[in-house]
py3Dmol code that shows the C-alpha trace and the ligand (Angstrom):
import py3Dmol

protein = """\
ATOM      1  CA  UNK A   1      -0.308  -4.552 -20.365  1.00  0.00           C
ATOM      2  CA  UNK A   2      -2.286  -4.454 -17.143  1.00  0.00           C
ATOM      3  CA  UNK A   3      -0.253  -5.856 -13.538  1.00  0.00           C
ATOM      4  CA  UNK A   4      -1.363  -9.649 -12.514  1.00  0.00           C
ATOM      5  CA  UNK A   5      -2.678 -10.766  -9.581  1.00  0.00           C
ATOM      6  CA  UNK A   6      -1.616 -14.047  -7.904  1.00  0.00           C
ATOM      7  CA  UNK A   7      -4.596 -15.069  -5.802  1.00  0.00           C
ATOM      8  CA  UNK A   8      -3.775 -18.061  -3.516  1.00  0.00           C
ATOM      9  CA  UNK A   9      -6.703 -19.034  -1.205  1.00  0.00           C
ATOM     10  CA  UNK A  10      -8.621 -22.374  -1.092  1.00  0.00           C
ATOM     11  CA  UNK A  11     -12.182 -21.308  -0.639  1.00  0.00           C
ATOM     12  CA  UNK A  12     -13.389 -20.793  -4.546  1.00  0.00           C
ATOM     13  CA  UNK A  13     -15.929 -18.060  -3.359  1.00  0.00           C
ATOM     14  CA  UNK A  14     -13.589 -15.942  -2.260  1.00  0.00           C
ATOM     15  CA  UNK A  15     -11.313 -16.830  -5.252  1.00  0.00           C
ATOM     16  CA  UNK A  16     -14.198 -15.960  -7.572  1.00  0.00           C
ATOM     17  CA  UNK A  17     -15.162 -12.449  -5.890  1.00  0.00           C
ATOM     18  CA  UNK A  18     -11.448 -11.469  -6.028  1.00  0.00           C
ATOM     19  CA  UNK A  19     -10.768 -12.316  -9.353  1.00  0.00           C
ATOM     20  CA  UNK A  20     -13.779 -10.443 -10.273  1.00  0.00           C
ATOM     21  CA  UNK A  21     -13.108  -7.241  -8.188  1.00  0.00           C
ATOM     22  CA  UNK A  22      -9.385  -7.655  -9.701  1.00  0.00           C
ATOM     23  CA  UNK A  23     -10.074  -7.826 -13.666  1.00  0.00           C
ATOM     24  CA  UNK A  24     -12.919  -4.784 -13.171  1.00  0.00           C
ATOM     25  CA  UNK A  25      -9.986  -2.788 -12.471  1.00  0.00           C
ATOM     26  CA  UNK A  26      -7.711  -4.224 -15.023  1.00  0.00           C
ATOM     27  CA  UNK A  27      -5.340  -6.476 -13.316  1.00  0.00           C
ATOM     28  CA  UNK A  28      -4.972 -10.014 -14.765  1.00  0.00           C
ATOM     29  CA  UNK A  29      -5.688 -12.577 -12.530  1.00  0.00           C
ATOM     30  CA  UNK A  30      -3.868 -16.504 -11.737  1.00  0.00           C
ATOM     31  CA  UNK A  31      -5.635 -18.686  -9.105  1.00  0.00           C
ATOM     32  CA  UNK A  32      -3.761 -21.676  -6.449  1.00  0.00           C
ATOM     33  CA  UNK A  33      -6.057 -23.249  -4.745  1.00  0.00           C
ATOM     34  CA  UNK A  34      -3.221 -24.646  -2.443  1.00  0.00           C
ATOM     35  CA  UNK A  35       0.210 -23.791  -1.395  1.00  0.00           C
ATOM     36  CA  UNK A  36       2.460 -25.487  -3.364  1.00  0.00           C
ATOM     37  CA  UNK A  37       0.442 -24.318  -6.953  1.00  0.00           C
ATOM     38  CA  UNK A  38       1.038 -21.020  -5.621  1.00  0.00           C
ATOM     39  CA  UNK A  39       4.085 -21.112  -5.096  1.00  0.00           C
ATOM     40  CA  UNK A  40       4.870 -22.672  -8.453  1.00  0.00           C
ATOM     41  CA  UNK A  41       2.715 -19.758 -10.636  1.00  0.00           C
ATOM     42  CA  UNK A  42       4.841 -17.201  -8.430  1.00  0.00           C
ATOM     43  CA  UNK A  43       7.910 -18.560  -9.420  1.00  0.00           C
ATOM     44  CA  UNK A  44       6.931 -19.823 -13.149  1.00  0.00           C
ATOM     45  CA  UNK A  45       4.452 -16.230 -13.845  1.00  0.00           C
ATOM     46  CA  UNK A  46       6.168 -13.643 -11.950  1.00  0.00           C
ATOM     47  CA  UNK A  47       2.750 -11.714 -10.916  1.00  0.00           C
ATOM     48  CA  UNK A  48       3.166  -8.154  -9.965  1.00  0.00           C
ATOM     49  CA  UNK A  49       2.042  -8.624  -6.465  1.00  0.00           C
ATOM     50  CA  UNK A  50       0.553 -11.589  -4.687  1.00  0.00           C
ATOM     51  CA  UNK A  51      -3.114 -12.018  -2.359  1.00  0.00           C
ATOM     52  CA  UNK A  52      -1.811 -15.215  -0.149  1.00  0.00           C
ATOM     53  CA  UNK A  53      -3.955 -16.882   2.261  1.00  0.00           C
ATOM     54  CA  UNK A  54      -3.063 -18.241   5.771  1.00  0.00           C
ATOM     55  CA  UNK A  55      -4.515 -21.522   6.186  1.00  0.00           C
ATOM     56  CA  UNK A  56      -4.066 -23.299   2.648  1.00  0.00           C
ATOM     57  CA  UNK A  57      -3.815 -26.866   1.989  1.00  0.00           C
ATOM     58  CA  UNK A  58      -0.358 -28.769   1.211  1.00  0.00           C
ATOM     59  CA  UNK A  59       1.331 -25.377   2.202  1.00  0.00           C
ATOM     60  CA  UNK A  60       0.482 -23.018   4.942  1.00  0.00           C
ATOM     61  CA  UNK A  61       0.985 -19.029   3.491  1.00  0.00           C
ATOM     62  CA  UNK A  62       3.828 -18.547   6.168  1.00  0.00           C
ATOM     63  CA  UNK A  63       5.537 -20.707   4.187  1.00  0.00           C
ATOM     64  CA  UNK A  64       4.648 -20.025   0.921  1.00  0.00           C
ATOM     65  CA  UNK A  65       5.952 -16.511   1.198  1.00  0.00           C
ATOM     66  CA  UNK A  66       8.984 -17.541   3.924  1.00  0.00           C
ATOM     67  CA  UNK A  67      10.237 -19.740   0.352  1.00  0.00           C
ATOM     68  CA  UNK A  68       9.507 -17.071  -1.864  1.00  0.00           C
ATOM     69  CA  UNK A  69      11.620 -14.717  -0.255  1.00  0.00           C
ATOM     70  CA  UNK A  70      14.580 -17.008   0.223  1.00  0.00           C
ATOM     71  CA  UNK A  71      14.737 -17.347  -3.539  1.00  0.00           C
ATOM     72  CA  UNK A  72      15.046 -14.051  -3.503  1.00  0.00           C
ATOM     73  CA  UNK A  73      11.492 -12.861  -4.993  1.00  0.00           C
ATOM     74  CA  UNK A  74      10.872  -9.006  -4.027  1.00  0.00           C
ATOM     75  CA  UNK A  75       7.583  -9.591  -5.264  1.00  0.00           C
ATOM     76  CA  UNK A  76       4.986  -7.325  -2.629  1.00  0.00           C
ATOM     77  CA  UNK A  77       3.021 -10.091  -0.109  1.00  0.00           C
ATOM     78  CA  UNK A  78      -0.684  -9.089   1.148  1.00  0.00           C
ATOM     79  CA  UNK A  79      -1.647 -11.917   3.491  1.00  0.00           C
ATOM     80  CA  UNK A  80      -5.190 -12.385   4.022  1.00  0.00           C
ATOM     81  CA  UNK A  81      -5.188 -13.143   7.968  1.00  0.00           C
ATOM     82  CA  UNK A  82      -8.183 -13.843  10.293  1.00  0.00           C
ATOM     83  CA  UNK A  83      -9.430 -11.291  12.137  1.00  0.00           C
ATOM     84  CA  UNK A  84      -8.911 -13.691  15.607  1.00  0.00           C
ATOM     85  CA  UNK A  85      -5.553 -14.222  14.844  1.00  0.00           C
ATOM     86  CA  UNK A  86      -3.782 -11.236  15.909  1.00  0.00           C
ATOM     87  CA  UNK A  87      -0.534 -13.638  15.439  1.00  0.00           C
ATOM     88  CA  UNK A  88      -1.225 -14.209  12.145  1.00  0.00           C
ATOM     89  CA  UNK A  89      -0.042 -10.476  11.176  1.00  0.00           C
ATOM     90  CA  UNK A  90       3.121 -10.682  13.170  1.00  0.00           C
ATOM     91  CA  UNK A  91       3.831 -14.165  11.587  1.00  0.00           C
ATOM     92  CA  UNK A  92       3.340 -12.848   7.956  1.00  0.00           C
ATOM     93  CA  UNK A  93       5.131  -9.808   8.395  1.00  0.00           C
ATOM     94  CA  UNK A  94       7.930 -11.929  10.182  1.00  0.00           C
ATOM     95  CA  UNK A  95       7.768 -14.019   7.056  1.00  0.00           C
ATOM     96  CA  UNK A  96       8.529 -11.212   4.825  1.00  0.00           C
ATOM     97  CA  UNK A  97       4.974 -10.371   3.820  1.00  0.00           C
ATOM     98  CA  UNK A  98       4.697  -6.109   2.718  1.00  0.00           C
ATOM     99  CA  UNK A  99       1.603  -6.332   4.437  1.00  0.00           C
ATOM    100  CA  UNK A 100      -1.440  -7.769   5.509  1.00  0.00           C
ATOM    101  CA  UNK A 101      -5.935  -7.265   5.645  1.00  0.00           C
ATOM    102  CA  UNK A 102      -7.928  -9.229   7.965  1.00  0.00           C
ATOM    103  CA  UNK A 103     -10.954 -11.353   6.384  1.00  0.00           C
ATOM    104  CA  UNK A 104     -14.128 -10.342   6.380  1.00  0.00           C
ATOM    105  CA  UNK A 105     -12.280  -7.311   4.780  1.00  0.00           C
ATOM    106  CA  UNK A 106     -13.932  -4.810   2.588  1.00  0.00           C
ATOM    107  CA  UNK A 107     -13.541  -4.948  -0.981  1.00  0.00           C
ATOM    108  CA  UNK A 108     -12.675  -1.283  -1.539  1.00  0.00           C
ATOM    109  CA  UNK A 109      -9.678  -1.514   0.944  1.00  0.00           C
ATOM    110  CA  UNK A 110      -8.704  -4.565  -0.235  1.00  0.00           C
ATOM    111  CA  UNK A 111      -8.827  -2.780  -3.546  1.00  0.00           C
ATOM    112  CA  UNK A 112      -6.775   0.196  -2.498  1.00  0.00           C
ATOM    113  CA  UNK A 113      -3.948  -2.041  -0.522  1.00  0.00           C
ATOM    114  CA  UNK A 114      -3.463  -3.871  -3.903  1.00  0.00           C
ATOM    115  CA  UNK A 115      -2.859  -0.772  -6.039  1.00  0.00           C
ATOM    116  CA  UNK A 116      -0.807   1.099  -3.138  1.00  0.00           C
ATOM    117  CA  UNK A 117       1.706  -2.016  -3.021  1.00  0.00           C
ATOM    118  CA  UNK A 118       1.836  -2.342  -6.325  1.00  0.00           C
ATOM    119  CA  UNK A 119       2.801   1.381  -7.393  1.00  0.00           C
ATOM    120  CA  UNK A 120       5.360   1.445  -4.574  1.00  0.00           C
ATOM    121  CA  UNK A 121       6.882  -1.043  -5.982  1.00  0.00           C
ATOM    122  CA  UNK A 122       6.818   0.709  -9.401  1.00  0.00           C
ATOM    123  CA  UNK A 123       7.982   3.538  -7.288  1.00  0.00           C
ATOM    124  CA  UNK A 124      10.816   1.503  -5.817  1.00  0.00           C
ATOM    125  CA  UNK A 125      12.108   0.295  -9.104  1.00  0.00           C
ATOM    126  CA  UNK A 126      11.428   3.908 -10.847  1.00  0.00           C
ATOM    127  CA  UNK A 127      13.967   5.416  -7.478  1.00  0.00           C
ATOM    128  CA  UNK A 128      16.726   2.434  -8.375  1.00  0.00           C
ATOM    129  CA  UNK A 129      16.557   3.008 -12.175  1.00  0.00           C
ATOM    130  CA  UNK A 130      17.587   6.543 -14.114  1.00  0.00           C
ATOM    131  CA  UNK A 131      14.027   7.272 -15.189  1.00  0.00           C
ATOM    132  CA  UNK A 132      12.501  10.523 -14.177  1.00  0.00           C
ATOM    133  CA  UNK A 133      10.876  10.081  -9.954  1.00  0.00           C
ATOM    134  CA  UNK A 134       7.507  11.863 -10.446  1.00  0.00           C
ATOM    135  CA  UNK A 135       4.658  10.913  -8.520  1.00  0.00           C
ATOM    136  CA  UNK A 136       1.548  12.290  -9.713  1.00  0.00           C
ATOM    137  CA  UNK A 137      -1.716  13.449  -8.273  1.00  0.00           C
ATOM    138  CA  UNK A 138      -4.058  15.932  -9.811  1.00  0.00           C
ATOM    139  CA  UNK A 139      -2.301  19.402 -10.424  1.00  0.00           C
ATOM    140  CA  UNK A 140       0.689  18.350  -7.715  1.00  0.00           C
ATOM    141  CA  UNK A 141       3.775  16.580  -9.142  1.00  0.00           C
ATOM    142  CA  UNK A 142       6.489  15.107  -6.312  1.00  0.00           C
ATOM    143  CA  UNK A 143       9.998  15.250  -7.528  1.00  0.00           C
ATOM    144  CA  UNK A 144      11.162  12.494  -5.347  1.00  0.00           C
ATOM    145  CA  UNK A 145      15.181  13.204  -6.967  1.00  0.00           C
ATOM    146  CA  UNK A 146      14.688  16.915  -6.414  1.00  0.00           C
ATOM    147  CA  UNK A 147      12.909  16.988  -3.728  1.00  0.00           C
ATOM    148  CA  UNK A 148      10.224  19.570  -4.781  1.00  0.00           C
ATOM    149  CA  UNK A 149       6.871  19.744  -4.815  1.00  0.00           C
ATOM    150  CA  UNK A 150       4.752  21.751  -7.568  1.00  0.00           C
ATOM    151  CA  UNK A 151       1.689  22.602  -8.197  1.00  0.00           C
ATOM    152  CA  UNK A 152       0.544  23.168 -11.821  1.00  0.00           C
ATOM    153  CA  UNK A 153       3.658  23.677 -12.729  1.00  0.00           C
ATOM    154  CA  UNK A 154       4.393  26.457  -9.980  1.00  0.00           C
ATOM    155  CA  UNK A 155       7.105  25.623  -6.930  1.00  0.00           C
ATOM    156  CA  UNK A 156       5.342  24.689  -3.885  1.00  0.00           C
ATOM    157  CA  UNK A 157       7.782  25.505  -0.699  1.00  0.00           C
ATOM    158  CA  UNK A 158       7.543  22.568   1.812  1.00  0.00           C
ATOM    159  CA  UNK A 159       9.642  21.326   5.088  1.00  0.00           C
ATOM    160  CA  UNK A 160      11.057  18.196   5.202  1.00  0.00           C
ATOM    161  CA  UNK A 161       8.328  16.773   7.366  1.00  0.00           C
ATOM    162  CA  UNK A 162       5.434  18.340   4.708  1.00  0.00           C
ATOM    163  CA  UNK A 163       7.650  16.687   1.996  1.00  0.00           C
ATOM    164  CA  UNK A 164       7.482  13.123   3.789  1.00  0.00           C
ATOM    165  CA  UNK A 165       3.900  13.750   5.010  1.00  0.00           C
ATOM    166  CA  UNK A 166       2.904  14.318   1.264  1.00  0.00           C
ATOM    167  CA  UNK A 167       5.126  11.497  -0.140  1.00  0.00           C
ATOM    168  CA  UNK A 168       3.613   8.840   2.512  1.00  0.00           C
ATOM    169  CA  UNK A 169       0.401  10.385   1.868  1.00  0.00           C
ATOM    170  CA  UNK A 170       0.365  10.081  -1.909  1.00  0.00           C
ATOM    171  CA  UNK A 171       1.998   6.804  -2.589  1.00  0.00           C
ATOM    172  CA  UNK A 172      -0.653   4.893  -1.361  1.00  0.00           C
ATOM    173  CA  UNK A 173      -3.709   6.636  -2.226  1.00  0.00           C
ATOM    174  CA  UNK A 174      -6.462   5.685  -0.420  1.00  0.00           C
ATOM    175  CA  UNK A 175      -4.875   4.314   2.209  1.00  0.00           C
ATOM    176  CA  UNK A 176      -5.852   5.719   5.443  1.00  0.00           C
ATOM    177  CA  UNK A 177      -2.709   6.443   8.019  1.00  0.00           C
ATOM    178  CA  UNK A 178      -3.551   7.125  11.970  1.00  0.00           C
ATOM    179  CA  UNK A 179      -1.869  10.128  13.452  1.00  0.00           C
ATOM    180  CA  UNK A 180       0.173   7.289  15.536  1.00  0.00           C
ATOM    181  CA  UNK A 181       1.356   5.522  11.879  1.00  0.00           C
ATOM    182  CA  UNK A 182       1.951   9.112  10.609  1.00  0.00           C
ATOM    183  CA  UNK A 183       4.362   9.626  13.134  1.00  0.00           C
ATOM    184  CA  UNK A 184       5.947   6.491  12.940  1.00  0.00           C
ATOM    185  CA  UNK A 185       6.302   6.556   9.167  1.00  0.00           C
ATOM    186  CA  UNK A 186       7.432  10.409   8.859  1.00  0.00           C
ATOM    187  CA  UNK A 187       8.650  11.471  12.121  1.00  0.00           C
ATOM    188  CA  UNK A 188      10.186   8.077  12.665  1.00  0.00           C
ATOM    189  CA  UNK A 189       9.029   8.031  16.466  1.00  0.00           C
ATOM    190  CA  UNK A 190       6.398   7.237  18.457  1.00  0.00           C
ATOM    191  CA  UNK A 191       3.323   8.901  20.143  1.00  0.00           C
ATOM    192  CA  UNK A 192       3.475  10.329  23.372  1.00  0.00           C
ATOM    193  CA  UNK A 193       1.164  12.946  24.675  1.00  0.00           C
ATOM    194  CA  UNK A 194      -0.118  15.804  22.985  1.00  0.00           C
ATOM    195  CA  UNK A 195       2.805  15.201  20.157  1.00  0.00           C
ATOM    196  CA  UNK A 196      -0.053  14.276  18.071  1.00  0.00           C
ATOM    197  CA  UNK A 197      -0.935  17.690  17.884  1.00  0.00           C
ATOM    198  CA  UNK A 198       2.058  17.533  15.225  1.00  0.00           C
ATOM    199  CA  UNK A 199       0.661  15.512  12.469  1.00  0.00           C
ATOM    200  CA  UNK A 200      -2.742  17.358  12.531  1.00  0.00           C
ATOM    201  CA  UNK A 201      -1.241  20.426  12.009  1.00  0.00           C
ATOM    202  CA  UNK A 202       1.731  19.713   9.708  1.00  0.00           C
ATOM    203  CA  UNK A 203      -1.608  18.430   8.137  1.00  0.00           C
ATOM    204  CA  UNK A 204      -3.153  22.121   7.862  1.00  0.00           C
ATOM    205  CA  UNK A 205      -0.122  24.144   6.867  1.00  0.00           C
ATOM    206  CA  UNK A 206       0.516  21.529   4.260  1.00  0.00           C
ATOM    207  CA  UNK A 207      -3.000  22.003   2.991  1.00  0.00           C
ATOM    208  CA  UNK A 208      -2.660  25.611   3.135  1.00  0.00           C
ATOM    209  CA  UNK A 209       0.063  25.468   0.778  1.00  0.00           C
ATOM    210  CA  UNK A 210      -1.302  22.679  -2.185  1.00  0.00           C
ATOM    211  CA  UNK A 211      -5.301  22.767  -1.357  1.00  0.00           C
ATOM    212  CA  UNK A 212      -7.544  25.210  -3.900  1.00  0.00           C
ATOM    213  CA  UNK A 213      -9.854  25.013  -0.713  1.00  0.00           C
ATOM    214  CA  UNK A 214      -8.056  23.407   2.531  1.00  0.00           C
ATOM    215  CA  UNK A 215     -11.350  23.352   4.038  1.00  0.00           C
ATOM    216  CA  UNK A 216     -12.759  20.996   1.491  1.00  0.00           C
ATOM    217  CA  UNK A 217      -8.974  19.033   0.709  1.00  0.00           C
ATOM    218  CA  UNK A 218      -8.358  16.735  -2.372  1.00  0.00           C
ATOM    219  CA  UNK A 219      -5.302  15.634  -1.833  1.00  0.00           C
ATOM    220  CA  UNK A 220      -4.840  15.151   1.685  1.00  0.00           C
ATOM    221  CA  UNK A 221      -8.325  13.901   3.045  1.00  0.00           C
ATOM    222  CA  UNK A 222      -9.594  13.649   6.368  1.00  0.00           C
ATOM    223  CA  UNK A 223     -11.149   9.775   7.702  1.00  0.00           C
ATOM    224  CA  UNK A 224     -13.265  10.852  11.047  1.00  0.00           C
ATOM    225  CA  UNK A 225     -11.715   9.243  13.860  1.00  0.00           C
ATOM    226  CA  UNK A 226      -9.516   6.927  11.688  1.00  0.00           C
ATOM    227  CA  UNK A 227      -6.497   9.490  10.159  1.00  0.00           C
ATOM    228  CA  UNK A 228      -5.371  11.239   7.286  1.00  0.00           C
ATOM    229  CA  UNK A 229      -5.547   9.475   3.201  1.00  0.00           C
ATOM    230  CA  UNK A 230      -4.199  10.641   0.700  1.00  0.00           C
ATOM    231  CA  UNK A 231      -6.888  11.552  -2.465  1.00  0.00           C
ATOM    232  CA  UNK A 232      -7.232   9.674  -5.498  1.00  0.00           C
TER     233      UNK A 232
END
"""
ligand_1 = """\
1
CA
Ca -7.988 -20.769 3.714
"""
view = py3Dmol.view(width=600, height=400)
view.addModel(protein, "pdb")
view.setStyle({"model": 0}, {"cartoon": {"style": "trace"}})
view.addModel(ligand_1, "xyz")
view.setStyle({"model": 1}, {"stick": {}})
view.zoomTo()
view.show()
């Protein structure tokens, strides 16, 4: 059975070119068309991830997804925020959102963010339960118990900082992580100087080791100017 989508925004075009962007890729969809309906199918549905609007009638999003989480849902947040309102995405997150796009946002990221939140969570639950922690791209399988990394069956050797780079990298395919998020996320501090030297070429040795071709990468793809994604 495919994952549902809770889509919770008040302007029907936007509903309408979600919901159809959503069930081309297999999720099943539920509509609000106001706060308090959303909040009601998230608690009476239990969708696998939720698309919640800012500025919705009866029930702003804030606090649509400030309830949710006091009941306790884990359910992952994506709060569609205004591009103007750089508060908005401080607000959401504060609110317990997993993350956030700004509108007008493009349909393929949008796309992407919804399937990256959705398999971490998968990913989450599969790390708290006793089922095998694979995750899978192409030849490369992550052992995320073990630790390991192998390609086509064959041990891959990796540092710690290649083994997070590669595990941020392919949990969220598609998603595409500045040097300055890299090193937040994997090196757990932040830029100064020419430290982001580091990422780039923890980058290169990485390819070196799981790339048939590192100068033409598949798993660990280069965005001009933007960062580093990993492949789909
Ligand atoms: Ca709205």
């Amino acid at each position: 059975m495919g994952n549902t989508v809770l889509i919770v925004e008040d302007e029907r075009a936007i509903v309408e070119i979600l919901k159809f962007n959503l069930q081309r890729e297999g999720y099943e969809t539920l509509e609000a068309l106001d706060g308090e309906t959303g909040l009601e199918l998230a608690a009476t549905r239990d969708p696998d991830l939720i698309l919640l609007d800012v500025m919705l009638p009866k029930m702003n999003g804030f606090d649509v997804c400030a309830a949710l989480r006091r009941a306790g849902s884990t359910v992952p947040i994506l709060m569609l925020t205004a591009r103007e309102e750089e508060n908005d995405k401080v607000f959401g997150l504060e609110a317990g959102a997993d993350d956030y796009i700004t509108k007008p946002f493009s349909m393929r990221e949008l796309m992407a963010r919804v399937k990256a939140n959705i398999r971490r969570r998968s990913l989450d639950a599969a790390l708290r339960g006793p089922a095998e922690q694979l995750l899978r791209q192409g030849e490369l399988t992550v052992d995320l118990s073990a630790m390991t990394v192998q390609k086509a069956g064959v041990p891959v050797e990796v540092t710690q900082k290649e083994y997070d780079l590669l595990v941020c990298l392919l949990s969220s395919p598609g998603r595409v992580y500045s040097r300055e998020e890299l090193m937040s996320k994997v090196w757990n501090y932040s830029y100064f100087g020419d430290d982001m030297r580091t990422v780039d070429v923890t980058v290169r040795r990485l390819r070196e080791k799981i790339e048939d071709d590192p100068g033409n990468p598949r798993y660990i793809r280069t965005k001009r100017g933007a960062g580093y994604y990993g492949g789909e």
